[in-house]
Structure formats: C-alpha cells, structure tokens
C-alpha positions as CSV (number, residue, x, y, z in Angstrom):
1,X,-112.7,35.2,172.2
2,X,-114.1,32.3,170.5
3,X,-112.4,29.3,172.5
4,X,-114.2,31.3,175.2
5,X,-117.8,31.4,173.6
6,X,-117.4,27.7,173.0
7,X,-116.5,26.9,176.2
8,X,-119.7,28.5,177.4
9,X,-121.9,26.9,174.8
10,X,-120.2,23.7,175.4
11,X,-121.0,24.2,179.4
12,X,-124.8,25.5,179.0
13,X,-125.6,22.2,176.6
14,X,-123.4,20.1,179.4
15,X,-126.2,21.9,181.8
16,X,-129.1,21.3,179.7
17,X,-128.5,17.1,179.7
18,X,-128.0,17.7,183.6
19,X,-131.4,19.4,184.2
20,X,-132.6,16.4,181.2
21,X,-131.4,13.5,184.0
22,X,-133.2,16.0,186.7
23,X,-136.5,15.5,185.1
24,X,-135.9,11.8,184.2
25,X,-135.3,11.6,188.1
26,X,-138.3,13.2,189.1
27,X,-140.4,10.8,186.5
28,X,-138.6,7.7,187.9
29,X,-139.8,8.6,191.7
30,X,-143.2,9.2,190.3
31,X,-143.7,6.0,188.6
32,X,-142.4,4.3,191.5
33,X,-144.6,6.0,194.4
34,X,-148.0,5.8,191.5
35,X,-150.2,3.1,193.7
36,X,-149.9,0.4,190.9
37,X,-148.1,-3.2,191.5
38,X,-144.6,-3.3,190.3
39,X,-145.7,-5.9,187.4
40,X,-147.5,-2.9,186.0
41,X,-144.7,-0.3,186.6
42,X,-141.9,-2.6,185.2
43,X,-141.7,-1.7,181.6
44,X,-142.2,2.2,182.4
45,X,-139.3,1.8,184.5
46,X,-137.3,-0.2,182.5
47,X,-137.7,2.8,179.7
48,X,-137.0,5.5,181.9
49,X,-133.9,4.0,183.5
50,X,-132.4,2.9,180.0
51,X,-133.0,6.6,178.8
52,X,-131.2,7.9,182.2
53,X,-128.4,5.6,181.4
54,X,-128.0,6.8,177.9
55,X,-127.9,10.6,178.9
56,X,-125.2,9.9,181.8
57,X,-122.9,7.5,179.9
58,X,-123.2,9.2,176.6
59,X,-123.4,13.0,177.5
60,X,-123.2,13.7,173.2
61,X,-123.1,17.7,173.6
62,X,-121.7,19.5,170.8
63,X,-121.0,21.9,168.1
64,X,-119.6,19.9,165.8
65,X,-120.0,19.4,162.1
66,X,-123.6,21.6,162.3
67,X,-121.8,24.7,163.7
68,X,-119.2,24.2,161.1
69,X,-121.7,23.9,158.6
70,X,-123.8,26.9,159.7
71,X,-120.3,28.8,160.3
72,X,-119.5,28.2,156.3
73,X,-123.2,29.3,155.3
74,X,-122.3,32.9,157.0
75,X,-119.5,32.9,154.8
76,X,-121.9,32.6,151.7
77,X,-119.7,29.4,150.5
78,X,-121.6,26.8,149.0
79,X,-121.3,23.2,149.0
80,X,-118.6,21.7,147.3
81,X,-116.9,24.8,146.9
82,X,-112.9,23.8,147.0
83,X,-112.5,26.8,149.4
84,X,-115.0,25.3,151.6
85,X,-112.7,22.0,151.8
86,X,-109.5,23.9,152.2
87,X,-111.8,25.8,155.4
88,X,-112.7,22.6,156.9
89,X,-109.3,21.1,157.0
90,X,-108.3,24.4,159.3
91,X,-110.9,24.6,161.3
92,X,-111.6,21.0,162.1
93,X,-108.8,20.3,163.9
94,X,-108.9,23.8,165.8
95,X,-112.2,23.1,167.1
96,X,-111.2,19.6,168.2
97,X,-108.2,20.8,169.6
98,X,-110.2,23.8,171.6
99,X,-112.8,21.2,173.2
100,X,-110.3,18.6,173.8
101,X,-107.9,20.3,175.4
102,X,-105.1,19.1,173.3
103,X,-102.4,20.4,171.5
C-alpha cells in the first residue's frame, strides 16, 4: 500500500511541473504576440525560456528527506534520537529503492 501511495504522489507532483511548463508556454506566446519590437521582448524571453528549460531538464519532484522527516515527527521521535538514525538507515534505502525501481 505505500509503494502504491508514493507512486501516486510521485505522478500528481510529475503532473503539477507539466501543467508549470503549460503555463510557462502560454506566457512565452504572449510575450511574443504583445505588439512590442523584439529588442524590448528579449530579456522577458530570455527569462521565461531559461525557467522552461530548468523545469523540463530538471523535473526535481519528490518526497525525499521532508517526507522522511515529517514521517519521524508522527512517530514522536526527536532529533538526534539514536532510534531516529537506526530508522533512517531502513527507510532510506527502501524509499530510494521504491522510486527507482531498483533492487
């Protein structure tokens, strides 16, 4: 059950940078069809394009170290609790082995 709730979380934050580079399109063709010359436009552009190409090369989705951090708060352990290290050494390389697909 859990490999399956992360798998869904992982897709739904996957869908959320996809309807990101959907607006970044739509603010692209906007800037490009506003009447000014392409001087003015340039560095709007430029910014807009650099942040598309971030979101599509980088696509940094993730419950990483955050989940695990709010996963050991529900436990009531506190920080630097030597049961807390022993749980992160367990459940690191589960989650990393879930959303990697490896074994």
């Amino acid at each position: 059950m859990f490999s399956e709730h992360v798998g869904k979380a992982m897709k739904l934050l996957d869908d959320l940078v996809d309807i990101e580079i959907e607006s970044i399109d739509k603010i692209i063709a906007k800037v490009e069809a506003d009447p000014e010359s392409n001087e003015v436009k340039a560095n709007e552009l430029s910014l807009w394009n650099g942040v598309k190409t971030i979101c599509q090369n980088g696509r940094r989705t993730g419950l990483g170290i955050t989940a695990l951090g709010d996963f050991i708060a529900m436990l009531n352990h506190k920080y630097g609790m030597m049961s807390l290290s022993r749980m992160s050494s367990v459940f690191t390389p589960f989650f990393v082995m879930r959303l990697t697909g490896s074994r």
